[in-house]
C-alpha positions as CSV (number, residue, x, y, z in Angstrom):
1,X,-22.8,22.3,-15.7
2,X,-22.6,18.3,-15.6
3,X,-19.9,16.2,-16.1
4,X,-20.0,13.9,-18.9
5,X,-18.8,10.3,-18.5
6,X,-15.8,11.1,-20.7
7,X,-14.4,13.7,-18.5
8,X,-14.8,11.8,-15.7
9,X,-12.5,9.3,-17.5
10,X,-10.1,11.7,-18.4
11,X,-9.8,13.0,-15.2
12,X,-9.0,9.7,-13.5
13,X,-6.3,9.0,-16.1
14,X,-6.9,6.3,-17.1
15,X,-4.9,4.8,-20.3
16,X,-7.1,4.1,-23.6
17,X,-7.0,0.5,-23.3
18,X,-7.9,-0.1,-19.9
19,X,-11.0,2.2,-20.4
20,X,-11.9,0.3,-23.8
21,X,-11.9,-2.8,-21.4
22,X,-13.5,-1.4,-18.9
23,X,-16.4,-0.3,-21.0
24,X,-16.7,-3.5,-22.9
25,X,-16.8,-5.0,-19.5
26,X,-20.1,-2.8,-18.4
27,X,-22.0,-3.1,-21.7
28,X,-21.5,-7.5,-20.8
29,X,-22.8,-7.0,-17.8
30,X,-25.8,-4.2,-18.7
31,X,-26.7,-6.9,-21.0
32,X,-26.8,-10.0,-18.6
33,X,-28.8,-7.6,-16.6
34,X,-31.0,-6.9,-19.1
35,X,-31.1,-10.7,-19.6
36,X,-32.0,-11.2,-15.8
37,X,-35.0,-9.0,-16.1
38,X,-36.3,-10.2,-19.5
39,X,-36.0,-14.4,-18.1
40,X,-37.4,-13.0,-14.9
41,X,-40.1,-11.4,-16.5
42,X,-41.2,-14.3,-18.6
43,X,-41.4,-16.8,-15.5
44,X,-43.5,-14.2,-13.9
45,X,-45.8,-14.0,-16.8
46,X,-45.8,-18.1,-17.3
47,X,-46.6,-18.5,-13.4
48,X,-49.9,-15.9,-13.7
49,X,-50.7,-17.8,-16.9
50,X,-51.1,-20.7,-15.3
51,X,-52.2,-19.6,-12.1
52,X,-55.2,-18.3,-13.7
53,X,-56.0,-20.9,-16.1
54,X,-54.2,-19.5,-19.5
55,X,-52.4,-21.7,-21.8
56,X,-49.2,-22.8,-20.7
């Protein structure tokens, strides 16, 4: 049977608060990761662009 993210919570204790803060605080940083990836991505794709002669 798995665990569920919730129970995990639960079983650590921790107050309501804290674990609203603490989940507001992983979705910033999924989305700065997502960010990375997405900037990342698009320099990648401007450097083969140009590399190979595309518009720029």
């Amino acid at each position: 049977m798995a665990v569920t993210t919730e129970q995990l919570l639960d079983g650590l204790q921790i107050p309501e608060e804290r674990r609203l803060a603490l989940w507001e605080r992983a979705e910033r940083m999924r989305i700065g990761v997502d960010y990375a990836r997405a900037t990342r991505q698009a320099l990648a794709d401007r450097r083969s662009q140009h590399g190979s002669g595309g518009p720029v």
